[in-house]
N, C-alpha and C positions, 0 to 999 in steps of 0.2 A: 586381433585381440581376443583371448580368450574369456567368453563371461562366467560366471560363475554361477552355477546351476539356478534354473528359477528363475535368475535374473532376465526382464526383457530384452527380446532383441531389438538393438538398436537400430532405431528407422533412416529410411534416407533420406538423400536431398538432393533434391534437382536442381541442378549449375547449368545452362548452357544448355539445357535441352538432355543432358545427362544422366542420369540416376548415379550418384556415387553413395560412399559410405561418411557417415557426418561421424563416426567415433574412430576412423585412420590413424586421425592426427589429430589426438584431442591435448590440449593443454596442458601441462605439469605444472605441480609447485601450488604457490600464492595463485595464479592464474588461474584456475582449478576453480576454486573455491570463489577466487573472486567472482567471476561469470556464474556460479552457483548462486549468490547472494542475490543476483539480479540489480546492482549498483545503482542504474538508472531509475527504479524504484524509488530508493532509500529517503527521496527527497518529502516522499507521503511522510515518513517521521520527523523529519527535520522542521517542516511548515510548520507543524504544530506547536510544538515548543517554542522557535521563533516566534509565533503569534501569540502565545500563553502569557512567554516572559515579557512581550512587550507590553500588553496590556496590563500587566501586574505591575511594571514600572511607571506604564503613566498614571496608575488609579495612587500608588502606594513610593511614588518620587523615590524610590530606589531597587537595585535588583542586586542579589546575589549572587555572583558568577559560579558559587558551586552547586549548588542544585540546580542552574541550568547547566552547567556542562554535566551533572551525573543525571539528570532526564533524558540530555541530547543521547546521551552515551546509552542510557538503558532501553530508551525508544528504539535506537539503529539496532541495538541485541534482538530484542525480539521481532522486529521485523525481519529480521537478518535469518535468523532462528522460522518465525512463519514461513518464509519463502523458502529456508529449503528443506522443512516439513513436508513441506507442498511437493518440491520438488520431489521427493521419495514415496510418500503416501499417493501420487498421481500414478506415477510409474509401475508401482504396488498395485492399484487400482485398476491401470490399461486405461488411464486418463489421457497419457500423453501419447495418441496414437501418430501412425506418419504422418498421417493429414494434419495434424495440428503447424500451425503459421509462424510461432511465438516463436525465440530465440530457444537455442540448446538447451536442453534438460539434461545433466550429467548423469542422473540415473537411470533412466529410459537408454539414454545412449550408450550405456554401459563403462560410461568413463573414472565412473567411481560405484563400489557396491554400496546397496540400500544399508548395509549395517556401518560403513565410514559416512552417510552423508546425515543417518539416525544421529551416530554421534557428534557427528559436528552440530548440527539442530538443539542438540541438548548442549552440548558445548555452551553457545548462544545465550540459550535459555537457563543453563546456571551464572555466565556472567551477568546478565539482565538480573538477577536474582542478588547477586550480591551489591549488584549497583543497589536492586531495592532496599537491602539491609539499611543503606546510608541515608535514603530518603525515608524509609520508614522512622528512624531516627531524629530527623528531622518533624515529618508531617505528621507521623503518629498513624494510630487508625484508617484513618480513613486512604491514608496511603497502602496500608497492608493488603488492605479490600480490593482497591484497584488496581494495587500489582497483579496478586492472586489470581483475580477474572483476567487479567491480561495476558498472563502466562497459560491460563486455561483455556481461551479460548484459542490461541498464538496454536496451541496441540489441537484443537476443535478444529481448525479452521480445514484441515487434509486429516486430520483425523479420527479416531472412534468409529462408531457403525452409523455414521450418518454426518458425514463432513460438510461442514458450511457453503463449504466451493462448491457443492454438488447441488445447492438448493439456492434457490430465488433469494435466502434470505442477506447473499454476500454483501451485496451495497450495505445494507440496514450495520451490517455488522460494523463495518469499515465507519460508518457516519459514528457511533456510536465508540470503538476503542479509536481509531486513529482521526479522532474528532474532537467532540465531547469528552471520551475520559481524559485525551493527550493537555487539550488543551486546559480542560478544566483541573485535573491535576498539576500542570506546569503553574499554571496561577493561585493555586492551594499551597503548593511548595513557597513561594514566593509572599505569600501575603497573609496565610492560616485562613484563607475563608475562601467561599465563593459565593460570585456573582450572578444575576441574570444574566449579563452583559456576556460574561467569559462563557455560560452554555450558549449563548447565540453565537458568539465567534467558533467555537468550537463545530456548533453545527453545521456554521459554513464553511470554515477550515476541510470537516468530514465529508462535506458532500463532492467537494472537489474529489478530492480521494476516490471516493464512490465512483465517481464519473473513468479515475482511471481504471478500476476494475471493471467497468460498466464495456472498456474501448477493448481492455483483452477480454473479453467475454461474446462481445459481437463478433471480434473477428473470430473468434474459434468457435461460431455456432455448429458448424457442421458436423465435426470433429467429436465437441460434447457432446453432441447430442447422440453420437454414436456409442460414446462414450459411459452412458446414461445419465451424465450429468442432463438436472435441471433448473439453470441459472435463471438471472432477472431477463436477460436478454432469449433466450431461447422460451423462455415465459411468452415475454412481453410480444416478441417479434421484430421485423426487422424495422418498421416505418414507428412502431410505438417506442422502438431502441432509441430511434436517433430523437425523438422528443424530450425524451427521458433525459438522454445525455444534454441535451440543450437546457433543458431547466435545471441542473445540476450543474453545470457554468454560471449558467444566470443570474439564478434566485441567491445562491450568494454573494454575487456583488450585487445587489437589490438590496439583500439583509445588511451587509454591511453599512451599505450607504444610510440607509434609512435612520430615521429618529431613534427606532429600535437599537441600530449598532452604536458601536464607541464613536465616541468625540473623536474625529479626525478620519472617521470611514470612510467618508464623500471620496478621499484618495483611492481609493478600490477602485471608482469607475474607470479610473486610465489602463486597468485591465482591459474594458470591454471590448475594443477593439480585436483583443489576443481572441477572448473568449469567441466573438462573433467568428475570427476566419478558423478556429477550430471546430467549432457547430457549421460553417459548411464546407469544410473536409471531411467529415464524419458523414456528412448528409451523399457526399455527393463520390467518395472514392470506394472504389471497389473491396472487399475485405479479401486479406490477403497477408501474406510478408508485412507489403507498403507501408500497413495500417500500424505496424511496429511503432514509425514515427509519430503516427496520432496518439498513441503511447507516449512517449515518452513525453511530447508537448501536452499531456495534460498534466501531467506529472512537474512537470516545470512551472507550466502557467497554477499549478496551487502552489508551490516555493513566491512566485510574485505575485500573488493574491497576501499573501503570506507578508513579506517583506514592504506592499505597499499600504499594508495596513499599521506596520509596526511602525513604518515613517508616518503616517498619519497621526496616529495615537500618540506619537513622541513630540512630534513638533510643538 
């Protein structure tokens, strides 16, 4: 495959004790772009709103089905939109070098040029924008505010002269949009106010989150670090990582449970179990490929953080 000047060369991958080329037989179509999007992900937008709109049905005994499906829908855009930001702005940067562990990058691997994967990114991010028309409409202000910082920071995150990914400060961020603003906006759309209650869900909601950028950030310490990124985990280290990552499982079903969270949070602890054998998988397997998995089960286990709290609060 021929790349197009400037563009990186795409790295390889070892099969079998092998070295081959990972952009051969790269994907066509929908397929493309789905693998772009990062799918497995997506469920860090989904938790939140789930857990927004349920608390806002049990405080306020009913819920809206359209501004929860235009939240669900504007959440997936701009994450959809962040991730392949990311995707291009790493690639751009010499982010996503061979050594890096993580699934394909289609623009490092040269399977799509930076200026198709630019536009799809903004694609994303003008659908996420129109969604917001419809919620601003609804919420008013205070929704404009939150779109706004969402979309801006969604570009922040791989891009500008100083991208979020590249500093300590990524967890903080993630606690904060795909936490806090997610959740506490879905329960603003739904009821015109907010709670104390919806920023603690929120922050527990976010910290999950955290913890999955916390599992792809461990495992490619090496990588970024060469990379010059400097994340929480290349910060922090490798024994203070895995603490980290344990109290960012924990402390949310802690919060939740607590007098602090909503009526019906106690349901959260039938997580802990999940949370305890992923704090020691994280503790205890070698960072690699493998740790892909611990990905994606954090990413999961905040979806059933998520769903046992909305069964809780409904009951």
């Amino acid at each position: 495959m021929k790349l197009d000047p400037g563009q990186p060369e795409p790295p390889s991958l070892i099969i079998d004790g092998q070295r081959s080329s990972r952009a051969d037989q790269p994907p066509d179509g929908w397929r493309l772009w789905l693998l772009a999007i990062r799918p497995k992900t997506l469920t860090i937008s989904i938790a939140p709103v789930v857990a927004g709109s349920a608390l806002a049905w049990a405080d306020a005994h009913s819920l809206d089905p359209r501004p929860f499906a235009a939240s669900l829908f504007g959440a997936l855009a701009i994450q959809a939109g962040t991730n392949l930001y990311n995707d291009v702005g790493d690639a751009l940067r010499g982010g996503d070098q061979p050594l890096r562990q993580g699934p394909p990058r289609i623009t490092a691997l040269g399977w799509a040029t930076p200026e198709r994967v630019k536009r799809a990114a903004l694609s994303c991010f003008a659908l996420a924008a129109l969604v917001g028309l419809y919620l601003v409409w609804l919420g008013g202000w205070p929704i404009v505010a939150l779109g706004l910082a969402s979309l801006v920071a969604g570009w922040a995150y791989s891009g500008g002269p100083k991208p979020i990914a590249y500093t300590p400060t990524g967890e903080a961020f993630v606690i904060a949009f795909f936490g806090i603003g997610a959740v506490g906006g879905t329960y603003y759309l739904q009821t015109l106010s907010l709670t104390g209650q919806s920023i603690i869900v929120g922050a527990a909601i976010g910290a999950v989150a955290a913890a999955v950028l916390l599992a792809n950030n461990y495992r490619d310490m090496e990588p970024d670090r060469l990379a010059g990124r400097r994340t929480l985990a290349i910060r922090a280290g490798v024994e203070a990582s895995k603490a980290i990552y344990g109290a960012l499982l924990l402390l949310p079903i802690a919060l939740l449970a607590s007098p602090l969270g909503p009526k019906g949070g106690w349901l959260c602890l039938g997580a802990l179990p999940v949370a305890l054998r992923l704090i020691l998988r994280f503790a205890t397997q070698a960072r690699g490929p493998a740790f892909n998995a611990i990905l994606a089960s954090t990413a999961r286990f905040q979806l059933l953080l998520a769903f046992l709290l909305a069964l809780g609060v409904t009951l």
